[in-house]
C-alpha positions in Angstrom: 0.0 0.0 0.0 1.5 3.4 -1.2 -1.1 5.6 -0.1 -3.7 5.6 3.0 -6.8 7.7 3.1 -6.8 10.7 6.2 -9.7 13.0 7.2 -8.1 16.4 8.0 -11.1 19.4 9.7 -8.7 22.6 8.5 -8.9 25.9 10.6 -12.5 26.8 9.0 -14.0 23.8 10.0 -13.9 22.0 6.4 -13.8 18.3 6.5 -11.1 17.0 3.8 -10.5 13.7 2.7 -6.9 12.9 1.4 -4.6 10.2 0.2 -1.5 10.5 1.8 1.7 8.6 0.9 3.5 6.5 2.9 6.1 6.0 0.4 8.0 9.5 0.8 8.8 9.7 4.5 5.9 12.6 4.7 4.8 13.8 8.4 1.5 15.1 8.5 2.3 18.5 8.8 4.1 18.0 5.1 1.0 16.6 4.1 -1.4 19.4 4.9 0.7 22.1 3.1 1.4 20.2 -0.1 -3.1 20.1 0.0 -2.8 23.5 0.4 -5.2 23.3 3.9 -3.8 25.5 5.5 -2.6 29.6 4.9 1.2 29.6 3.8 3.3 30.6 6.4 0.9 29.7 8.7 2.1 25.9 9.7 5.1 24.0 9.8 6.7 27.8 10.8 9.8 26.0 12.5 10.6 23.6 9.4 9.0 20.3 11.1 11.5 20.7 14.1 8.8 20.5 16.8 9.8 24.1 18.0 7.0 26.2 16.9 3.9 24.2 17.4 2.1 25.6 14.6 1.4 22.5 13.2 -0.3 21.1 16.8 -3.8 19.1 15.5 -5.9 17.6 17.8 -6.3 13.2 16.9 -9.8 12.5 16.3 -9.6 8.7 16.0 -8.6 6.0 17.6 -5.2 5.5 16.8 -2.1 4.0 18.1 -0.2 6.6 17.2 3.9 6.4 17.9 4.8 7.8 21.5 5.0 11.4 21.8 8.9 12.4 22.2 10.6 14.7 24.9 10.8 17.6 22.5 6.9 17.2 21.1 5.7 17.2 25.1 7.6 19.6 25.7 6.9 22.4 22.7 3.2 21.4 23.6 3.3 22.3 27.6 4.0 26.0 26.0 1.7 26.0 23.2 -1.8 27.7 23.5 -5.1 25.7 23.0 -3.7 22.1 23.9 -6.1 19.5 24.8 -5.3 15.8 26.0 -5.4 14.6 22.0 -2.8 17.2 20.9 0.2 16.5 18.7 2.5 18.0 16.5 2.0 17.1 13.0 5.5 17.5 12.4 6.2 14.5 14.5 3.3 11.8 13.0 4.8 10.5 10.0 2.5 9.0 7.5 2.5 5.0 8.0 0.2 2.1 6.5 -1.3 2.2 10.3 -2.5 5.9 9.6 -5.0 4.6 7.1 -8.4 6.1 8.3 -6.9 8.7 10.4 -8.9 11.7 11.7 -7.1 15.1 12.7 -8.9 18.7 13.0 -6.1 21.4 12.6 -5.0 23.6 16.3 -6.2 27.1 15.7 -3.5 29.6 14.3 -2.0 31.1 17.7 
């Protein structure tokens, strides 16, 4: 399987459902600005070096998603508008075990 199929709610609310790659070594936060879902300049502000948290999403589904690292707990105990399903999108990247995966985008802080 090269692709898997991921709901993403942008910023306006708008429910979008993609096929991302899990040939290319893509995060999700790569994947929501090559769909354009979100205002340039607006995500991934740090490069996908979980020091920004402009990429933070909150998970939606039930997923086993990887353990959260040191530097993704701890960009998100400064972000703004965290809740207990918060992650970076810089730090999911996009695996066969994504398929179905639901994510609404963090509000722009």
């Amino acid at each position: 399987m090269s692709d898997v199929k991921i709901t993403i709610i942008d910023r306006d609310g708008i429910s979008h459902n993609i096929d991302a790659p899990t040939d290319m070594n893509m995060n999700l936060m790569e994947v929501v600005r090559a769909y354009e879902l979100a205002p340039e300049g607006t995500i991934g502000v740090c490069g996908g070096m979980a020091m920004c948290a402009s990429c933070q999403c909150y998970v939606e589904s039930d997923h086993n998603l990887p353990e959260m690292s040191d530097d993704e707990d701890a960009m998100l105990a400064e972000a703004f508008d965290v809740e207990d399903s918060s992650r970076l999108g810089c730090q999911i990247h996009i695996s066969p075990e994504m398929d179905g995966l639901q994510v609404r985008l963090a509000p722009e802080s």
